[in-house]
Each structure stands twice: as C-alpha cells, then as structure tokens.
matplotlib code that plots the C-alpha trace (Angstrom):
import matplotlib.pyplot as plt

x = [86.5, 84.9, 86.0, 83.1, 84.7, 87.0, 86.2, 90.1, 88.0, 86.0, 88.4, 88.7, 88.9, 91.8, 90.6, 89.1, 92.6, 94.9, 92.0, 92.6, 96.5, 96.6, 94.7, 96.2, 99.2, 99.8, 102.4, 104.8, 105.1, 106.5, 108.5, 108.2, 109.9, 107.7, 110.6, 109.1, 109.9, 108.7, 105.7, 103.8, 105.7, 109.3, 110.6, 108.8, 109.9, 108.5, 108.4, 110.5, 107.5, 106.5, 102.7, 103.5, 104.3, 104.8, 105.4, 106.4, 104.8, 106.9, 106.5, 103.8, 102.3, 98.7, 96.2, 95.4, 93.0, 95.6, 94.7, 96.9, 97.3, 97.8, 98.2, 94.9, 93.9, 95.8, 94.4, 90.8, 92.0, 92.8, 90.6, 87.7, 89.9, 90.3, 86.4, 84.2, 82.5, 82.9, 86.0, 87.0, 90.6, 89.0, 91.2, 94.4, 93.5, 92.8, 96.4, 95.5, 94.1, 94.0, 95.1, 95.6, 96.9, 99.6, 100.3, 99.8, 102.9, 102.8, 101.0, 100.4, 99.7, 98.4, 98.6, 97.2, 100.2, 103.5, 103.4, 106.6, 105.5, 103.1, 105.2, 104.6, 100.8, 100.7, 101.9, 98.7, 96.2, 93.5, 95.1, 94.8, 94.7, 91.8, 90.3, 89.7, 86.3, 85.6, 86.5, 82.3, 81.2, 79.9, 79.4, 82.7, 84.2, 82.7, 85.0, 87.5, 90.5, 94.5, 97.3, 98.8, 100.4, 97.4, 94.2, 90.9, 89.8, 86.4, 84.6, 80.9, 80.4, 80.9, 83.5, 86.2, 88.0, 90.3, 93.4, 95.5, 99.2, 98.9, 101.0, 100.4, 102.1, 104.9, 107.7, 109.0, 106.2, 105.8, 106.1, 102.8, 100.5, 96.9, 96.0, 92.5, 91.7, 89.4, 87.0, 87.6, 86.2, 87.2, 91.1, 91.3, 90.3, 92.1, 95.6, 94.5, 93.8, 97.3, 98.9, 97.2, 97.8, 94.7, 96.0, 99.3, 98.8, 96.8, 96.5, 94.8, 96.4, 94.9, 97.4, 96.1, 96.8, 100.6, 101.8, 100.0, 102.2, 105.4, 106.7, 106.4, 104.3, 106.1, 104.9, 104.9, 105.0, 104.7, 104.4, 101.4, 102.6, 99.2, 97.3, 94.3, 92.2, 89.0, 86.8, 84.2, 81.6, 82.6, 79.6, 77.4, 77.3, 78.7, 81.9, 81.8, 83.2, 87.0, 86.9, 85.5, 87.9, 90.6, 88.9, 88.6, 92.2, 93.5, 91.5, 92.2, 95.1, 97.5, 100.0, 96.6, 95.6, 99.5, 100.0, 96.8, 95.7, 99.2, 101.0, 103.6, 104.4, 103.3, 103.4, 101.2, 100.8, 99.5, 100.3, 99.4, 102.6, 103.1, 106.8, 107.0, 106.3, 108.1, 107.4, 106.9, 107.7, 108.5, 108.3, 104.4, 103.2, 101.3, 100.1, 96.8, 96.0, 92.5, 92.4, 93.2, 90.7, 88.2, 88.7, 88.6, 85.0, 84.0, 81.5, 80.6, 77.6, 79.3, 80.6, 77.8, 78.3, 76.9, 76.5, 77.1, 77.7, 81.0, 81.1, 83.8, 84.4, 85.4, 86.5, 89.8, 92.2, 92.2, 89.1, 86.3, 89.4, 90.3, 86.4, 85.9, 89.1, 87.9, 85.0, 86.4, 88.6, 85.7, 83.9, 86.2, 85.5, 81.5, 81.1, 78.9, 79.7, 77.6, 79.4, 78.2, 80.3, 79.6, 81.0, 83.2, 80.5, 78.2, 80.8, 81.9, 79.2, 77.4, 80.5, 80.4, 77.2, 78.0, 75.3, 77.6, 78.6, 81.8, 83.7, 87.3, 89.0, 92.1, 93.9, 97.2, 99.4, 101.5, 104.4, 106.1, 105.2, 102.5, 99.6, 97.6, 97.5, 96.9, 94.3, 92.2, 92.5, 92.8, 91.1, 87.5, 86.9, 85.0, 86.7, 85.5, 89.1, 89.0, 85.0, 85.4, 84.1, 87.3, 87.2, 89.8, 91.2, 94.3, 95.0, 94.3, 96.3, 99.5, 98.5, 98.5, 102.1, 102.8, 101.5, 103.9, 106.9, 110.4, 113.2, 113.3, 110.2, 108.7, 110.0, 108.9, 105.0, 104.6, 105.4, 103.0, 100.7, 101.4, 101.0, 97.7, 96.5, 97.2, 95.8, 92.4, 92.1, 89.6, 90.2, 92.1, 95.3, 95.9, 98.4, 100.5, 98.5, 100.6, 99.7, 100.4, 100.0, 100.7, 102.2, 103.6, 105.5, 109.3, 109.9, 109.8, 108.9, 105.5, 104.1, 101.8, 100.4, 98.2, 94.5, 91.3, 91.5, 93.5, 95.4, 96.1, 98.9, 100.0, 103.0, 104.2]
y = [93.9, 92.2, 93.1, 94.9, 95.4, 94.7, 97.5, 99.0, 103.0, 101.8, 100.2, 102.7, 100.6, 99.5, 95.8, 96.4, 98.1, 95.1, 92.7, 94.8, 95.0, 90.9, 90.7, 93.6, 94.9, 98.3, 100.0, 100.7, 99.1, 100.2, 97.9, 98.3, 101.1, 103.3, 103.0, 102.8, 100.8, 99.0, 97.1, 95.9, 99.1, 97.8, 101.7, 105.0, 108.1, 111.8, 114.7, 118.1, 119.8, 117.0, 116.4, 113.5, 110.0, 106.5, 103.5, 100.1, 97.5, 94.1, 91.2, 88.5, 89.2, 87.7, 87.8, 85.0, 83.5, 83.1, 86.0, 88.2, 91.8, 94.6, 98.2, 98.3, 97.1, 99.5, 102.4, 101.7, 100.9, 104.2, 106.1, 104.7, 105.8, 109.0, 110.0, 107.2, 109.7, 107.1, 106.9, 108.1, 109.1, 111.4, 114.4, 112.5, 111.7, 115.5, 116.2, 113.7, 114.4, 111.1, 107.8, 105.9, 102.2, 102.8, 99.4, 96.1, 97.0, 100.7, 103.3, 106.7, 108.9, 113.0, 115.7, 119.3, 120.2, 118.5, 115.7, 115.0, 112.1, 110.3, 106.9, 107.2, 108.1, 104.7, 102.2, 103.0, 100.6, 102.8, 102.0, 98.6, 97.0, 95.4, 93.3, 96.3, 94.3, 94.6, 97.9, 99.5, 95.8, 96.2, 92.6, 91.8, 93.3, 90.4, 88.2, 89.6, 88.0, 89.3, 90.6, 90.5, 87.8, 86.3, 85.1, 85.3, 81.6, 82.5, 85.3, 85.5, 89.1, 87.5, 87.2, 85.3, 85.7, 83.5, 83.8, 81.5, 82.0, 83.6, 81.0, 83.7, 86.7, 88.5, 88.5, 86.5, 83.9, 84.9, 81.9, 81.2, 79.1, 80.7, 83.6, 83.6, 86.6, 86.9, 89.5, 89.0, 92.3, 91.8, 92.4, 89.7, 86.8, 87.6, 88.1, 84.6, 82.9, 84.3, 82.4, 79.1, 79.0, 79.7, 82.8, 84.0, 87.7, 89.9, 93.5, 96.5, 95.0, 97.4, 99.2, 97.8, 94.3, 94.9, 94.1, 90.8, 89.9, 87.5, 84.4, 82.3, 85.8, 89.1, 92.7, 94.5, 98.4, 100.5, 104.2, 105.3, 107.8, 109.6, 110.9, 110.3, 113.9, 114.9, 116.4, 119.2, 119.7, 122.8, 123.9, 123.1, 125.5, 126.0, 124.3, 126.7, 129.3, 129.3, 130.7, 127.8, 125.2, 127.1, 127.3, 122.6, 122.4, 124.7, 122.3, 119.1, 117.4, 114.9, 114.6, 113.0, 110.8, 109.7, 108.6, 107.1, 105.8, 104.8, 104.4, 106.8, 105.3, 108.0, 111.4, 114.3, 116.6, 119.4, 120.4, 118.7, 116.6, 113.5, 112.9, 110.0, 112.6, 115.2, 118.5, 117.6, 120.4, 119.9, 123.5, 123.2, 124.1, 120.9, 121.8, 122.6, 126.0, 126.2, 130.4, 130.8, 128.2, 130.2, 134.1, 132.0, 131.1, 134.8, 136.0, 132.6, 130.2, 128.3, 131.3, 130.1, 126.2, 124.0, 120.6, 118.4, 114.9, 113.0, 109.6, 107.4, 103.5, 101.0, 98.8, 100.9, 101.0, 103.6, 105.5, 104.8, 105.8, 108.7, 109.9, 109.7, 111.6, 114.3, 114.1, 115.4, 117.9, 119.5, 119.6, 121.9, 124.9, 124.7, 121.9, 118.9, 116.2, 112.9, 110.1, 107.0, 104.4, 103.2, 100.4, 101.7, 101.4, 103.4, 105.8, 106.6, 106.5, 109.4, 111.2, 111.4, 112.5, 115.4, 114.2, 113.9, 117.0, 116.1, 112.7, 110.8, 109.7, 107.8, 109.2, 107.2, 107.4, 104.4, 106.9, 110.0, 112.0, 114.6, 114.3, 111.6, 112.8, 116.3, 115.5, 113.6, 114.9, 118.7, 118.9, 119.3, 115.8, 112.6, 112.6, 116.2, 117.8, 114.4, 114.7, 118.3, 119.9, 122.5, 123.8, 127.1, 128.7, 129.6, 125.9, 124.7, 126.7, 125.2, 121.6, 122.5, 123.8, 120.4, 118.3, 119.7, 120.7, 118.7, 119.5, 123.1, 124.6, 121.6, 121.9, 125.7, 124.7, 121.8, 124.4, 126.8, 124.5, 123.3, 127.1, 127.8, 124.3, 125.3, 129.0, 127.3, 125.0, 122.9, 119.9, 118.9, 116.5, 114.8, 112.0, 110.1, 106.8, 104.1, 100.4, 97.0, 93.8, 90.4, 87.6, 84.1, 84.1, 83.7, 85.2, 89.2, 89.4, 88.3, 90.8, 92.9, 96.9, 97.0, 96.2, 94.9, 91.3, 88.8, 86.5, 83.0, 81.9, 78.5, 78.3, 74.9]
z = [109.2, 106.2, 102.5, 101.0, 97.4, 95.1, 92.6, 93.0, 92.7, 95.8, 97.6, 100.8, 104.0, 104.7, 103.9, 100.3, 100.0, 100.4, 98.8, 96.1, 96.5, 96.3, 93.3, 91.5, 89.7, 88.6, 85.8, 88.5, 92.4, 95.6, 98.1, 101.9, 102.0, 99.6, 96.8, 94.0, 90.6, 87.6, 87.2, 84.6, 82.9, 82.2, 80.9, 81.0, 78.9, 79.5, 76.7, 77.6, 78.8, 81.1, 79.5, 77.8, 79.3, 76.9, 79.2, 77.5, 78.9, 79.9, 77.3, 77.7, 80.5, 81.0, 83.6, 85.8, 83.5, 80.9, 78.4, 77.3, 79.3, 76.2, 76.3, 75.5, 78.4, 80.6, 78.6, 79.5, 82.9, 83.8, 81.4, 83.9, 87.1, 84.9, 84.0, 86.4, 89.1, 91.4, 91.5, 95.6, 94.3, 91.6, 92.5, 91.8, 88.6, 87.8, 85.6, 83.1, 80.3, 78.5, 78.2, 74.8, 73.7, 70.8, 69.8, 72.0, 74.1, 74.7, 76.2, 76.0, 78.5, 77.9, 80.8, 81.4, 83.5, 84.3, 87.2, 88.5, 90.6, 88.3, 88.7, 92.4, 91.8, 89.0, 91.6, 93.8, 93.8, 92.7, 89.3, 89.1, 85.6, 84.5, 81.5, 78.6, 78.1, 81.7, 83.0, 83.3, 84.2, 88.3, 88.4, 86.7, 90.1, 92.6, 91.5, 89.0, 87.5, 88.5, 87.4, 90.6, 92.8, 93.8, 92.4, 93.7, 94.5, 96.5, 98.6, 98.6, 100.3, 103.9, 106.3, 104.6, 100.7, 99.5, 97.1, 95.3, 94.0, 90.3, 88.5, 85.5, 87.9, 86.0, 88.9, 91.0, 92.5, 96.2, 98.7, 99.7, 97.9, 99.4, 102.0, 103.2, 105.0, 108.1, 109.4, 113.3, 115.0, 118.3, 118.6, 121.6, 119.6, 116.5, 119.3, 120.6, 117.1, 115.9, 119.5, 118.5, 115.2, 113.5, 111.6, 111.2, 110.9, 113.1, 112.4, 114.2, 117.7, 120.2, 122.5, 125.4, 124.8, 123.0, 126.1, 125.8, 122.7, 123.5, 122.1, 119.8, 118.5, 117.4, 117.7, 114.4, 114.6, 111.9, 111.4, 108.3, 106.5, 107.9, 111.0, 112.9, 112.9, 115.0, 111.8, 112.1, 108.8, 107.9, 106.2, 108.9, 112.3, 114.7, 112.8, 109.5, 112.3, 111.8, 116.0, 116.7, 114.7, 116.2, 119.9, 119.6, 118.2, 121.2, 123.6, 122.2, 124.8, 122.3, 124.6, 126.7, 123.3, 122.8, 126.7, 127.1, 123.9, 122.1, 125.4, 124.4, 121.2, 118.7, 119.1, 119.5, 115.7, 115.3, 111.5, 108.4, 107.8, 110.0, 110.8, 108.1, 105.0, 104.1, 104.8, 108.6, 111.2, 114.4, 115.7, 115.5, 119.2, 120.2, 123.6, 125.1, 125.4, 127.4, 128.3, 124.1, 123.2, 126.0, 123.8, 120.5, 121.3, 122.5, 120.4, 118.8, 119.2, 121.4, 123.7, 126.6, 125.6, 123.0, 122.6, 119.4, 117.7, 117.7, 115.4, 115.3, 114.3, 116.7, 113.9, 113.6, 116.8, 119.3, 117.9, 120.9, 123.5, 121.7, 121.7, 125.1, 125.7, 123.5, 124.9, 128.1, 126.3, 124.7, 128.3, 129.6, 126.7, 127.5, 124.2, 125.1, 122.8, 122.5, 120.6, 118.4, 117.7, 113.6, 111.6, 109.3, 106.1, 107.6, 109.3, 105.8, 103.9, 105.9, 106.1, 102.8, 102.3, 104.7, 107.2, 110.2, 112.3, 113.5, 113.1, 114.1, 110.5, 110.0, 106.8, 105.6, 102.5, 101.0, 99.8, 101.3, 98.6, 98.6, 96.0, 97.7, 101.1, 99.5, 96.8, 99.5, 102.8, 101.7, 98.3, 97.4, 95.4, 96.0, 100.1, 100.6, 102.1, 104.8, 105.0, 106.5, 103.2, 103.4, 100.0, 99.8, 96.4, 98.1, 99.3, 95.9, 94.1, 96.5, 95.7, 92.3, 93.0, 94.9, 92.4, 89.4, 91.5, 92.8, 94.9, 96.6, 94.5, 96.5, 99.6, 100.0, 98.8, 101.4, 104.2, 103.0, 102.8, 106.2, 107.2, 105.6, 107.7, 110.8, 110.0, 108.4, 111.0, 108.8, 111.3, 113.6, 113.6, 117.0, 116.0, 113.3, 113.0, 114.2, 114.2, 115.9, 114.3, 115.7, 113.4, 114.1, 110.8, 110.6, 107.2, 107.6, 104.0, 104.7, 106.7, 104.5, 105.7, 108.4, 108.0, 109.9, 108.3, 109.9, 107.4, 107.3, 105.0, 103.5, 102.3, 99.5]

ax = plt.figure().add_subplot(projection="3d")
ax.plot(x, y, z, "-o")
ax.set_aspect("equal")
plt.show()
C-alpha cells in the first residue's frame, strides 16, 4: 500500500502511520514493548488535582532543517490536534483544554478532568511536532521537515517515499543511513523481492505463504494490541436492531476464521479486549450458537432472510478469506451477504461517511492502555465507535471513567465496559489481529510495526 499522507491527524493506514512515525518525534516515545519514556520532553510535572501538566523540553533540539524546535512550536502542535476537525483521533484529544508555550523550553498543558495516561497518549503519533509557522499549512504536509530519526528526502504521491538519517535527531542516530519504502500489493512478490534482496522487510505476509518463509529469511510474528471485527451501521436497518447484532455475532464461527484464515495462530475473541490489553477475559463464550442466533432473529426483518452488503480491503491480510467465511456463516441464519473487495482509501473513506452497510475493519493500538482503542473504536468521534456509529451514554460515561482512572478503579471500568460490549453487540470481534512479516535483516532492532509498505534499508 502506497503512503497517501503525511499530515500526522490523517495518518490512518497503517502506512501513513509509520511514514509519519519516521519523520516524526513526539514529547514522549514508546520502545517495542509499549514502555513508554521521554522524548522531546526530558521531565514532566502534574498539579495535585491532575489538570495541569508542564513538560521541559530537552535543550537544543532542532528539526531536520536546522531551526530551532521551541515550546512554541509544541504548543501549536497540539493546539491543531486539539481544535482541527480533521483531526481522526479527535476524541483523544477531548480532556485537554489547552495548550500554551511558557518560555522557549517549557510547556504548559490545561485539562477538563484528570488523565492519568496522558504521557502514553503524547507518545502517539497523532502528536507529532511540527513547525509553529506550519501547523494550518496543507501543502506544508507533502513534504514536511522532522524531528524524528529520519528525514524525508523524496515522495511525490506514488509508490515509493524516501528517508534519509536526520543528522539533527535528538537521540541516539539509528544505523541506517536511508529507508525507502515500497507499495508492493501482491504479498507474493513483496515475499520473493525480500528472498532476492530487493527489500529487506516485508510486512502483511499472508498466512498462506508463512510456510513459504525459510532461510536466509525470518518470520516475524507479532500480536496488535487490537482485533479484526465484522462491523454493522448501526443506524441503518436491519443492523440498528440489537436482535439482529446479537443473532450475526451468535453465527459468526472464529474458531473457523482462526483455523482457516490464521492457521491456528491467533485466537478466536469475542469481547472487547484482545489478550495483549488489559482488561482481557477469557471466560467470554466464543463459540457458535446457530439455534440462539435462529430465536434472536424471531420477530425481526430478517426472521424469513435478508440479504445485505459486506466490504472489506484486500490490501490488509486475511480480510477477502475472512468475508467469504462469513459469508457462509451468515448463510446458515437466512442472511445473504454479497461482498466487494475496496482498496483501503476508498474502504475508509465510505465507512466514514456512513454509506456502507456492513464492513470487515482492522483496529490496533501501539500501547496496552485503554484511551485509544476506547476513544476510537467505541466512542462517537471522527471514527464513528469503529465506523458502526454506536453512540451510547452509558458506554461513554465508562470511558470517561477509563480515561481519568489507574489501578483498581481501572481495572473494575475496563470489565464493565467489556460487559456493556458484549450486551450492545454494536459489532462484532472475531479475532486479535496478528501479523507476519518477512525480513532478511540480522539486527532485531530494525524491524519496525507491521505495515503494507515493504522497506528497503541501507545501512553506512
């Protein structure tokens, strides 16, 4: 898959997102193992009543161009992630109230209730820091300047971007001197380009040809802190009917989808929480209940059958196989589904317009902890609850809770809200979202998160 942006509050594919991840640097990081630490923010400091942050920014760092990175830059950063309506992680932003430079090396941060987590939420890359004079300049984001590790040397919109080693980078220089990454759609010629040489990462390895992966070329598995879900509109019919949500979740086999489509190498999920995140249960029943998912649909437009729309993007792995396995699942309740295969653009851009009945989405998280996967895959905001248009007071009210709580406050909310899920049925999970990337690098610190870009590294 091509990068399409490198605005950081448009960056939603998983491409844009590491694009953006190169290029950018944040007032806190996270490591491979979602720790999370300083960043451009060397300290940070919170009042008593946890509504007011002051981070101090490291001293001298510049961007890529050579001029100077202030406070002041930072502040108009995430001021526009804070009020610009197109920003697609709006809902995380909602605790902050505002953001203000105090002198060139510290910054100010105002809340309208107490967020526990706000490092972890400031090491996204949503909050990428930008040029102060650039920040509402669209054309300023085709080809921006970094704070991060990398530069952006060249992309024109097509196929291929290329980055450079920042020289002006704040930490440690990383190894490689450039990274050019790759749209290669089809999965067998990226595995084959990766074996020759051509690239030295492949991600978004289909299960199907894992088995194909040997030396001199590794397997890399990782486990998203996410799921894949099968998403009805809820405000459209027959899928506004909570009897019927219920009636496809009881009929959907995941034990099916993790045999055949991950070959046993995930899991099938039925709550909200994937076993990654905490909050996870694994008491949830996951099995298929066809005679329940028969009397859920009693009484409903879809009692005597019905027949609707299933999208889905072949650009991410294991979508097209898990559609025509729901598509037989469905069958056997009396629902016809017809599926369309979109690139992911387009799959994503009608979702969000609420113009597609029901859809297959891939929702991950860089962190166990809750507010991201909350705020956009069960929040009313600019992703719609995961594009299902879910929008319930209750469940609000227990992110809220999320969002300002730690410890066992915390604990007790994430299982309510797990509760009121699998109650609401707004959509349904089928399984964590693992992935499988091949690489024909030696040094394990190399390999970046999953995406659909291959990358080829040169290393000085």
């Amino acid at each position: 898959m091509n990068v399409t942006t490198l605005d950081p509050l448009l960056a939603y594919q998983a491409t844009d997102i590491r694009a953006v991840a190169l290029l950018g640097a944040r007032l806190f990081s996270y490591d491979q193992a979602g720790n999370v630490g300083p960043g451009l923010a060397q300290s940070s400091s919170v009042s008593t009543d946890g509504l007011s942050w002051t981070f101090t920014l490291r001293p001298d760092l510049k961007f890529s161009d050579g001029s100077p990175l202030t406070a002041t830059d930072v502040a108009a950063s995430l001021e526009r992630a804070r009020t610009d309506e197109t920003n697609i992680y709006s809902a995380m932003t909602t605790p902050w109230k505002s953001v203000s430079a105090l002198d060139p090396q510290t910054v100010r941060m105002d809340l309208n209730v107490p967020t526990p987590k706000l490092e972890a939420v400031l090491s996204y890359p949503f909050t990428t820091i930008v040029p102060a004079a650039h920040v509402d300049d669209t054309d300023y984001y085709k080809s921006p300047v970094s704070a991060g590790m990398f530069s952006l040397k060249s992309w024109d919109g097509g196929s291929d971007a290329e980055f450079v080693r920042n020289e002006y980078y704040w930490d440690r220089k990383p190894i490689v001197a450039n990274v050019t990454m790759t749209g290669i759609p089809d999965p067998d010629t990226r595995l084959s380009q990766v074996r020759s040489g051509e690239v030295n990462f492949a991600p978004d390895i289909p299960p199907s040809l894992i088995d194909e992966v040997a030396d001199p070329v590794k397997l890399v598995t990782t486990q998203l802190n996410g799921f894949y879900s099968l998403v009805p509109n809820n405000a459209v019919s027959p899928f506004d009917n909570y009897d019927v949500r219920k009636a496809i979740s009881m009929a959907v086999d995941r034990e099916q989808i993790n045999d055949e489509v991950w070959q046993g190498k995930s899991q099938p999920l039925a709550g909200f929480w994937p076993p990654s995140m905490d909050g996870y249960a694994n008491d949830v029943p996951a099995g298929r209940d066809l005679e329940g998912a028969q009397a859920a649909l009693q009484d409903t437009l879809c009692e005597k059958g019905c027949t609707t729309e299933l999208y889905y993007t072949s650009a991410y792995s294991g979508e097209a196989e898990m559609a025509a396995i729901l598509k037989r699942n469905l069958a056997d309740i009396g629902i016809t589904v017809n599926t369309h295969d979109l690139d992911a653009t387009t799959l994503y851009s009608r979702l969000a317009g609420g113009a597609l009945p029901m859809a297959i989405t891939l929702n991950w998280d860089y962190l166990n902890q809750p507010s991201g996967l909350l705020n956009y895959t069960l929040q009313q905001g600019a992703s719609q609850a995961n594009w299902s248009f879910y929008n319930s007071s209750q469940m609000n009210r227990l992110i809220d809770q999320a969002n300002q709580q730690s410890g066992e406050q915390l604990a007790d909310t994430l299982a309510k809200i797990d509760t009121l899920f699998r109650q609401d049925v707004p959509y349904v999970n089928l399984t964590p979202s693992p992935t499988f990337a091949a690489v024909n690098l030696p040094e394990d610190d190399l390999v970046v998160e999953s995406t659909s870009a291959t990358y080829d590294f040169e290393r000085q």
